[in-house]
C-alpha positions as CSV (number, residue, x, y, z in Angstrom):
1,X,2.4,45.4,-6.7
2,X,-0.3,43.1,-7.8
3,X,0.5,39.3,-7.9
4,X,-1.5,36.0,-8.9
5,X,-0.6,32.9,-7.4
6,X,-0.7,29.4,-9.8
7,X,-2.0,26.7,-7.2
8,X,-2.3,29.1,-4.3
9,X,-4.1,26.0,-2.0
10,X,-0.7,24.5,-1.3
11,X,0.8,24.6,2.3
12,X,3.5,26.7,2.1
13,X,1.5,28.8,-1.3
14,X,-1.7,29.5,0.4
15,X,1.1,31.0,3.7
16,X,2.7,33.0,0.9
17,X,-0.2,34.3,-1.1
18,X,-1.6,35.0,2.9
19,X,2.0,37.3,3.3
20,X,1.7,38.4,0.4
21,X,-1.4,40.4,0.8
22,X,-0.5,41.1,4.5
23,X,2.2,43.4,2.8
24,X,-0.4,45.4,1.0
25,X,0.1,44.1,-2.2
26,X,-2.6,43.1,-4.7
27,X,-3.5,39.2,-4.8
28,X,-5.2,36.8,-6.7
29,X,-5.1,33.3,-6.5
30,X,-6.2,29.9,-8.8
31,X,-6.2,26.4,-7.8
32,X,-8.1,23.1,-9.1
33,X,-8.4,21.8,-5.2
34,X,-7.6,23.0,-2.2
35,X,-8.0,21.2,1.5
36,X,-7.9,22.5,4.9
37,X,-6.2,24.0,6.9
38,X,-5.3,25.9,3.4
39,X,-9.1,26.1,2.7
40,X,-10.3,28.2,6.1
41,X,-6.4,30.2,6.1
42,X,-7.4,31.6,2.4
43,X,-11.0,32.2,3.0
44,X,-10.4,34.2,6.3
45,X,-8.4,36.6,4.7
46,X,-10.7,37.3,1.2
47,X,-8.1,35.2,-1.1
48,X,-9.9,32.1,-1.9
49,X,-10.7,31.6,-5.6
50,X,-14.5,32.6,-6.7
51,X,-14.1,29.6,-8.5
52,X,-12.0,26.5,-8.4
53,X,-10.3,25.5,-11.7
54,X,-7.7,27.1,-14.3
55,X,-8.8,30.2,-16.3
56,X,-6.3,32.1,-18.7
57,X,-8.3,35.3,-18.3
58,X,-7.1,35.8,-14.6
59,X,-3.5,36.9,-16.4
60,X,-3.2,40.0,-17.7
61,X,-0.6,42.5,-18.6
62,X,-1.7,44.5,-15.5
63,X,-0.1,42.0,-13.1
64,X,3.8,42.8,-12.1
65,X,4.8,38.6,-10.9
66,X,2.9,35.4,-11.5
67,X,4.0,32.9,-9.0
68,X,3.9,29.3,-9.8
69,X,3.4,26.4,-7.7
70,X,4.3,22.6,-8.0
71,X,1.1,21.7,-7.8
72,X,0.5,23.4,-11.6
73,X,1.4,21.5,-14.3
74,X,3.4,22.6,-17.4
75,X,-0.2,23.1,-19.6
76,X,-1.3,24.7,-17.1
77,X,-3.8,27.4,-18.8
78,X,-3.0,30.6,-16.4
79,X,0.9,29.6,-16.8
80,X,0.8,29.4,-20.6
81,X,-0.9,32.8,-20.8
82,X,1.6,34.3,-18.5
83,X,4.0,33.0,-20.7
84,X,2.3,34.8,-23.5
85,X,2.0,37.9,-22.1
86,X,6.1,38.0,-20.8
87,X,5.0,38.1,-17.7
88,X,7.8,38.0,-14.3
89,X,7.1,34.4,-13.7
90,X,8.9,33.1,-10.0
91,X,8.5,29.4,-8.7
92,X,7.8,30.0,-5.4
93,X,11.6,29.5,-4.1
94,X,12.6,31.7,-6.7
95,X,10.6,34.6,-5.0
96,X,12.0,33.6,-1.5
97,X,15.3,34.1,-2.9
98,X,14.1,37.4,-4.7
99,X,12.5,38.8,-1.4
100,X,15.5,37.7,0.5
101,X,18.7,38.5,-1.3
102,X,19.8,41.6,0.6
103,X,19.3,39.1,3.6
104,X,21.1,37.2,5.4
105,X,19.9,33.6,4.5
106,X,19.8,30.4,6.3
107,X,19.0,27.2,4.7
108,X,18.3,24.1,6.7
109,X,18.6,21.1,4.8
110,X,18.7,17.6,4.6
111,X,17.1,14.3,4.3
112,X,15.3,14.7,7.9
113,X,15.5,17.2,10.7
114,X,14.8,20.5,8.4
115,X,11.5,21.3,10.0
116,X,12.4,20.5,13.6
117,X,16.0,22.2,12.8
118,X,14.3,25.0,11.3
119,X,11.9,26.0,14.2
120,X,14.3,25.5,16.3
121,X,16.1,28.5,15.4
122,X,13.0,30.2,14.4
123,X,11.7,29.7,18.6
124,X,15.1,30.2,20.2
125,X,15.5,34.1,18.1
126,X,11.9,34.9,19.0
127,X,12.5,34.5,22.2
128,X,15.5,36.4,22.2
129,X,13.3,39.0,20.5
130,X,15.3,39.4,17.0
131,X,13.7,40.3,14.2
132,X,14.1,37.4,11.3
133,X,11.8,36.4,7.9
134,X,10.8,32.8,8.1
135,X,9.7,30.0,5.4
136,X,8.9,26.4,7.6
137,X,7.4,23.6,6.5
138,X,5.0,22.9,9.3
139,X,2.8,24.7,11.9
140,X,4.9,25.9,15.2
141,X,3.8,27.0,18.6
142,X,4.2,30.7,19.0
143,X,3.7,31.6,14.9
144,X,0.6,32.2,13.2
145,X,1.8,31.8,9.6
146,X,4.4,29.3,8.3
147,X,5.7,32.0,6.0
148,X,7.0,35.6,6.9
149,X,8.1,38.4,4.7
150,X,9.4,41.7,6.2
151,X,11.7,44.1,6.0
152,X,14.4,42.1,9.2
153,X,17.7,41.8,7.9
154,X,17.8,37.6,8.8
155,X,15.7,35.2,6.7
156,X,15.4,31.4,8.1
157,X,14.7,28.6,5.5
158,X,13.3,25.2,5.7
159,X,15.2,24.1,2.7
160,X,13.7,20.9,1.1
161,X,15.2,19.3,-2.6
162,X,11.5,18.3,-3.6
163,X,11.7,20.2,-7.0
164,X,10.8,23.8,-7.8
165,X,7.7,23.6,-10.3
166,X,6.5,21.0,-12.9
167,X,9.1,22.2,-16.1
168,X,12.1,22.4,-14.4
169,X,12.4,20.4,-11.6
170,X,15.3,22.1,-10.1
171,X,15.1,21.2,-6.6
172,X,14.4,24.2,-4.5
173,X,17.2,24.7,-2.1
174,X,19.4,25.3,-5.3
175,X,17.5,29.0,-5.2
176,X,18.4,29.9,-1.7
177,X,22.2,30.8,-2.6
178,X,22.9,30.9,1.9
179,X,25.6,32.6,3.9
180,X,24.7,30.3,7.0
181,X,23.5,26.3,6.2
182,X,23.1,23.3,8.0
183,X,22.8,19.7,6.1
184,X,21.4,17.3,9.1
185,X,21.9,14.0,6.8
186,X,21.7,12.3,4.0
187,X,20.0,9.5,3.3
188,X,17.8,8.5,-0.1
189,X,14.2,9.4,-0.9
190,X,11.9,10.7,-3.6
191,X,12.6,8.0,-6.2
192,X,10.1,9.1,-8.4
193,X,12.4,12.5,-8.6
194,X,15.7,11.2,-8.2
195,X,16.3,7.3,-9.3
196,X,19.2,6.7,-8.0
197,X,21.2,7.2,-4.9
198,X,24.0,8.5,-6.8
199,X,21.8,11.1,-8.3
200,X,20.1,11.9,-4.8
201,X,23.3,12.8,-3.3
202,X,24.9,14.9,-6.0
203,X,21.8,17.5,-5.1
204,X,23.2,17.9,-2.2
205,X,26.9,18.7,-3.0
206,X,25.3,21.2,-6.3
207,X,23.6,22.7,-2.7
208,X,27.2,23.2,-1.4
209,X,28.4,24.6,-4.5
210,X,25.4,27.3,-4.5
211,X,26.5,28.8,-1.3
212,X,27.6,32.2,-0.8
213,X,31.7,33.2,-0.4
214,X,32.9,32.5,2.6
215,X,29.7,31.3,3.7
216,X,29.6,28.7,7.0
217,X,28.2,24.9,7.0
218,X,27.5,22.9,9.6
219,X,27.2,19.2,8.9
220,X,26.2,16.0,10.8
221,X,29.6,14.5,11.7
222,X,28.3,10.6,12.2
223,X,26.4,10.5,8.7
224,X,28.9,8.9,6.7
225,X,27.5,9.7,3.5
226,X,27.4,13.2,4.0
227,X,30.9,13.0,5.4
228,X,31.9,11.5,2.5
229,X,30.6,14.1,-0.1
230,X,32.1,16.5,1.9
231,X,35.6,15.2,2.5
232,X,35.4,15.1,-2.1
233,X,34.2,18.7,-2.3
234,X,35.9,20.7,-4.1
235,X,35.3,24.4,-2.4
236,X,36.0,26.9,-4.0
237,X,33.9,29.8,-2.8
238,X,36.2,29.2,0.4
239,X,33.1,27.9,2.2
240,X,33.8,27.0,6.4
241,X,32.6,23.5,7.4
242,X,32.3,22.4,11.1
243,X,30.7,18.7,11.8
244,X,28.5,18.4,14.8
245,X,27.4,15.5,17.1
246,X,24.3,14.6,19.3
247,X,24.0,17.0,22.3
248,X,25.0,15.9,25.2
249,X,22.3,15.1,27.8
250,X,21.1,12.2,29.9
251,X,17.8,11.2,31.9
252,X,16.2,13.3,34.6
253,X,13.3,12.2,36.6
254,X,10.6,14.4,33.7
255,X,12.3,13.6,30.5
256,X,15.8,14.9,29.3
257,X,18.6,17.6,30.1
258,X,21.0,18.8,27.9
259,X,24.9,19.2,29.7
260,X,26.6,22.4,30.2
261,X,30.1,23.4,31.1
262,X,28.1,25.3,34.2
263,X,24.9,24.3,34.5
264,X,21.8,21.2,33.1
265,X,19.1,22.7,31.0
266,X,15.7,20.7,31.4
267,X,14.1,19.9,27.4
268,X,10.6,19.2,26.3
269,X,11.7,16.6,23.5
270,X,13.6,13.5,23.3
271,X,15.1,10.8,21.3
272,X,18.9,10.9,20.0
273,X,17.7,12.6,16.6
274,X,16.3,15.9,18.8
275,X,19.9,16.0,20.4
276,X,21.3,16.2,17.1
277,X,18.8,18.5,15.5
278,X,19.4,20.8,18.9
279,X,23.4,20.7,18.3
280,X,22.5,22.0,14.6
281,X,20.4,25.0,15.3
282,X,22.9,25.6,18.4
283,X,25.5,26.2,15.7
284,X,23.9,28.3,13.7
285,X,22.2,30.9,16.5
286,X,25.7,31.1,17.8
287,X,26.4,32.0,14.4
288,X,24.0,34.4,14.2
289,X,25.5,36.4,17.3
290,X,23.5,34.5,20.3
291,X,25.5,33.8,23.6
292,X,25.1,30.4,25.3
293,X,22.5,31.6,28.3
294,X,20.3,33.1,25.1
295,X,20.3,29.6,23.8
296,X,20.0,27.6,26.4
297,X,17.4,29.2,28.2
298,X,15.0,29.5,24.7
299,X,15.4,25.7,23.7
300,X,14.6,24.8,26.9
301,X,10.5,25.9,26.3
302,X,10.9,24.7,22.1
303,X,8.0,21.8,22.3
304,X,8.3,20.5,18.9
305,X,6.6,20.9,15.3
306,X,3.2,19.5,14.7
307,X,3.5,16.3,13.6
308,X,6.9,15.6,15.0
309,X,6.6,13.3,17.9
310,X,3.2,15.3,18.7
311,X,2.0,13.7,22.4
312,X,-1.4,12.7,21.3
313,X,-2.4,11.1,24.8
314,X,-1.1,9.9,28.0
315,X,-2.2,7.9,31.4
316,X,0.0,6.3,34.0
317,X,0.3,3.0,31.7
318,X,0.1,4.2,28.0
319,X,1.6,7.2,25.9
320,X,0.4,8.0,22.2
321,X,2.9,9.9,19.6
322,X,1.8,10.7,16.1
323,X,4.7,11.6,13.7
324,X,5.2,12.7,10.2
325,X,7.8,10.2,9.6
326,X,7.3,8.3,6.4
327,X,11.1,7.7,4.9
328,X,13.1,5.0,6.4
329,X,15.8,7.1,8.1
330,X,12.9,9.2,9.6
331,X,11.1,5.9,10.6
332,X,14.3,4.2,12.3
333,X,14.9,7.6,14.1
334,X,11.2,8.0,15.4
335,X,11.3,4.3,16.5
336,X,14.6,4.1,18.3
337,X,13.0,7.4,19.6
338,X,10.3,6.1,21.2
339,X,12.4,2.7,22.5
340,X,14.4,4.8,24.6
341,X,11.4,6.9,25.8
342,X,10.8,3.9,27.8
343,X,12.5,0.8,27.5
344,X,10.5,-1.4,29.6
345,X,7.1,-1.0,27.8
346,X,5.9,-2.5,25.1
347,X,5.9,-0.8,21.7
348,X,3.4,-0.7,19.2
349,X,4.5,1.3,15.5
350,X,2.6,1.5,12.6
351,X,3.6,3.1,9.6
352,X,1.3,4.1,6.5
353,X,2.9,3.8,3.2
354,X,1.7,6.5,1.6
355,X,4.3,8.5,-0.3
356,X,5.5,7.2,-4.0
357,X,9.0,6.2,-2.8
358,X,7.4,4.0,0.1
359,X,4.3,2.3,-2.4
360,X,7.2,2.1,-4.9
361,X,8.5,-1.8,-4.8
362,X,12.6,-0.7,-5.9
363,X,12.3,1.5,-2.9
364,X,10.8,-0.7,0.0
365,X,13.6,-2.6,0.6
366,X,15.2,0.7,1.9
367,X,13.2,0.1,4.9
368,X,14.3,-3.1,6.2
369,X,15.1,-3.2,9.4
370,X,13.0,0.1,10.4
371,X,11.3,-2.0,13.1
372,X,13.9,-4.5,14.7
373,X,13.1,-4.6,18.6
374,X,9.7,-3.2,18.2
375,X,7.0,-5.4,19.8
376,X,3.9,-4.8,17.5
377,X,5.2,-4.0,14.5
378,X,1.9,-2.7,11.9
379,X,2.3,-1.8,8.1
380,X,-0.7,0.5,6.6
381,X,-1.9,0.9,2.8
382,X,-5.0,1.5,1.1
383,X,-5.3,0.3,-2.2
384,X,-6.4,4.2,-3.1
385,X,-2.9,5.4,-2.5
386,X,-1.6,3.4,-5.4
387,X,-4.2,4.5,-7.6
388,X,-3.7,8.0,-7.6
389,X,0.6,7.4,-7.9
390,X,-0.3,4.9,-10.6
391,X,2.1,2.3,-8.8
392,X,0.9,-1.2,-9.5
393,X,-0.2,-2.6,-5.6
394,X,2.7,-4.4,-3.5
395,X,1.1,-7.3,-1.3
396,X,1.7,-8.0,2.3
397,X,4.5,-10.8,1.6
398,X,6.3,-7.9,-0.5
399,X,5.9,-5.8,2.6
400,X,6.5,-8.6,4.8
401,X,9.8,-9.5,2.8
402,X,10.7,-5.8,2.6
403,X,11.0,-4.8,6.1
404,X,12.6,-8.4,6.8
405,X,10.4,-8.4,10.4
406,X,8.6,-11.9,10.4
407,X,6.5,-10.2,13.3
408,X,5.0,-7.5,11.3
409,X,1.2,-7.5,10.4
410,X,-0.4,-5.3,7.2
411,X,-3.9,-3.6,6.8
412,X,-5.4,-1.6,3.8
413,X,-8.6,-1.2,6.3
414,X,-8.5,1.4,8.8
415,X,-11.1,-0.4,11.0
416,X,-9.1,-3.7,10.8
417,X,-6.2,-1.6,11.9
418,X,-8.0,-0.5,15.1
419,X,-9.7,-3.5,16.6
420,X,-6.1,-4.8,16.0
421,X,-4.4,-2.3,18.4
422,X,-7.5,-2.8,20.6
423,X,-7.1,-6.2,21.0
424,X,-3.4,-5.7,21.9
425,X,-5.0,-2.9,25.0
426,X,-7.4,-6.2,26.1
427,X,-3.4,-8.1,26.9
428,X,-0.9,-5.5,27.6
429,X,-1.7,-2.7,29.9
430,X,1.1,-0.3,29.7
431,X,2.5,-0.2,26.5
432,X,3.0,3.1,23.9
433,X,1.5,3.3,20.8
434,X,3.9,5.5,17.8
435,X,1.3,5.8,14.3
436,X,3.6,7.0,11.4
437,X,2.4,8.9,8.5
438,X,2.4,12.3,6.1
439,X,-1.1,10.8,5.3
440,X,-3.9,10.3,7.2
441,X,-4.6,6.4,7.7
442,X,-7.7,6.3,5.9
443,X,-8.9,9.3,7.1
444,X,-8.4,8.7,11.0
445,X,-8.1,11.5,13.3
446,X,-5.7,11.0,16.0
447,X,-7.2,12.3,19.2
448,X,-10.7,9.7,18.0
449,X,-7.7,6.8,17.6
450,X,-7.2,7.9,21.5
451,X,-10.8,7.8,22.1
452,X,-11.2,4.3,20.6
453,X,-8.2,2.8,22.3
454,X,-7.8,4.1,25.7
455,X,-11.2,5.2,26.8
């Protein structure tokens, strides 16, 4: 078939477009920007644009699909012409749900946990050597692409409610329709798509209603939200709902075990959110016809996401974690994380404020609170990231006020932010350091933050 892809430079589009063409189809691709890792991905398999930009005479009736991506907005010149010409138009999770519907799907969602859910599942049935089609949201040990399309009878989704494309804004894991799902919370974000925590939350029950008969959903028990839209759902596609709680484990000399009727299985990640997210996709691979000892023995070598509690560097007297967290849930989560990690050293956290919810000042007060008991508590901004969301700048009392920590210092310089940690390494000698983003502080790369600070 021959495809064109509408703002192929995205991180999941540029994965599909890559699938898409590693299935022998016929694929262009058009996009205004695009960034690494996108940027080398594309170009080492032929499919990066001659030219960057929009051009209408890239459609033509010769094409079977067009394949749009959020990134392309509704005048965008190549989707108008597709229009034209009556062209099969798919937003991306459109197509997922096209590829996949003689499937059987899985849909991870919720408002933290998909990712690390998700390759959870994705690791333990690899390892068990079933055959499964995958969509994830971030890179994982042991997968080349973040997208697979095949012809295995199982697909896996990470399934986010960031909206589908720029005219509808349905969010996407309305598309999915799955026999198997797992909701791993609920707690508000993305104000800029859904005002209101009334109107968050009701995506989540239309998400319930999209479900397939008889279909099976396992939910976090101790979220109370999400217990609460569940206990009002009306089900009538007879769908079966089963709550789940943290794992249980405890501390071994090298980091955690989970607890077994019969035996202790030793784990490479930690903090009380992991427990929960490894309870989840526990659920569903027994769902999915795994036995305990298949289970047990795969999680036990799962080492994370990128960008999820990602061990950046470590001594005798310091440890350094970078994470994608960025909403207030995820932020609580990592921080309580790394508190338990080890209680008895210091803890320095700094979180960039990068996405529109977090620059946005109805939303900031959401994370009050985020960094009670930390010891050197760090807000970053750059006046850059509200002037491409169009947000007018929040000051540091806002900020100060917001998080409600009278501790808590603020930069918008990522060199001010630096000799500020440094200093703290010239005073405290064994302490760990957690940096917080889905940005990139300025343009810092982690392992020269390491460099800087420890060497």
């Amino acid at each position: 078939m021959n495809f064109h892809i509408v703002a192929c430079g995205g991180s999941v589009m540029h994965q599909l477009t890559i699938q898409l063409k590693r299935l022998g189809h016929n694929v262009s691709g058009s996009d205004d920007e695009i960034f690494e890792p996108a940027l080398s991905n594309l170009k080492t398999h032929n499919l990066l644009p001659t030219e960057m930009g929009w051009n209408a005479y890239r459609i033509n009736k010769n094409l079977d699909a067009v394949i749009v991506g959020m990134h392309a907005h509704k005048d965008n010149p190549e989707w108008l012409k597709a229009k034209e010409l009556g062209l099969k138009i798919y937003s991306y999770p459109e197509f997922i749900y096209e590829h996949s519907k003689n499937k059987i799907r899985v849909a991870i969602a919720g408002s933290h946990g998909k990712t690390t859910i998700t390759g959870m599942v994705m690791h333990v049935l690899k390892q068990n050597n079933k055959a499964f089609d995958f969509l994830v949201g971030a890179k994982l040990e042991g997968f080349d692409y973040s997208v697979q399309l095949s012809d295995a009878p199982i697909m896996i989704i990470e399934a986010d409610e960031y909206p589908d494309s720029q005219e509808t804004k349905i969010p996407k894991f309305l598309f999915y329709k799955p026999h198997l799902a797992c909701i791993s919370g609920i707690a508000w974000d993305h104000i800029n798509i859904f005002p209101t925590v009334e109107n968050y939350v009701l995506q989540f029950e239309k998400f319930m209603e999209t479900m397939e008969e008889n279909g099976n959903l396992f939910f976090n028990q101790d979220d109370k939200v999400l217990c609460e839209l569940i206990s009002k759902f009306q089900n009538s596609k007879n769908v079966k709902f089963a709550g789940y709680a943290a794992h249980q484990h405890l501390k071994a000399e090298n980091g955690f075990e989970l607890m077994t009727p019969t035996k202790n299985y030793p784990v490479q990640i930690f903090g009380e959110h992991n427990f929960y997210n490894i309870n989840a996709a526990y659920n569903i691979c027994k769902t999915l016809g795994l036995s305990d000892d298949e289970f047990y023995n795969a999680i036990s070598s799962f080492k994370g996401a990128a960008k999820r509690l990602q061990l950046i560097y470590q001594s005798d007297k310091n440890v350094f974690y970078f994470d994608f967290a960025h909403a207030p849930s995820k932020v609580k989560a990592t921080v309580k994380a790394m508190k338990e990690l080890s209680p008895n050293r210091k803890l320095v956290a700094c979180l960039e404020l990068h996405t529109y919810s977090s620059l946005n000042k109805d939303f900031l007060k959401e994370y009050k609170g985020c960094f009670d008991g930390v010891d050197f508590p760090i807000v970053f901004y750059s006046q850059h990231s509200f002037e491409m969301k169009r947000l007018p700048e929040v000051s540091p009392r806002e900020i100060l006020m917001a998080f409600g920590n009278g501790e808590l210092k603020t930069f918008n310089q990522p060199q001010q932010l630096l000799t500020f940690i440094k200093r703290i390494t010239q005073f405290e000698k064994e302490f760990n350091l957690l940096m917080m983003t889905s940005g990139n502080f300025g343009g810092l790369k982690m392992e020269d933050v390491a460099k800087f600070l420890f060497n």
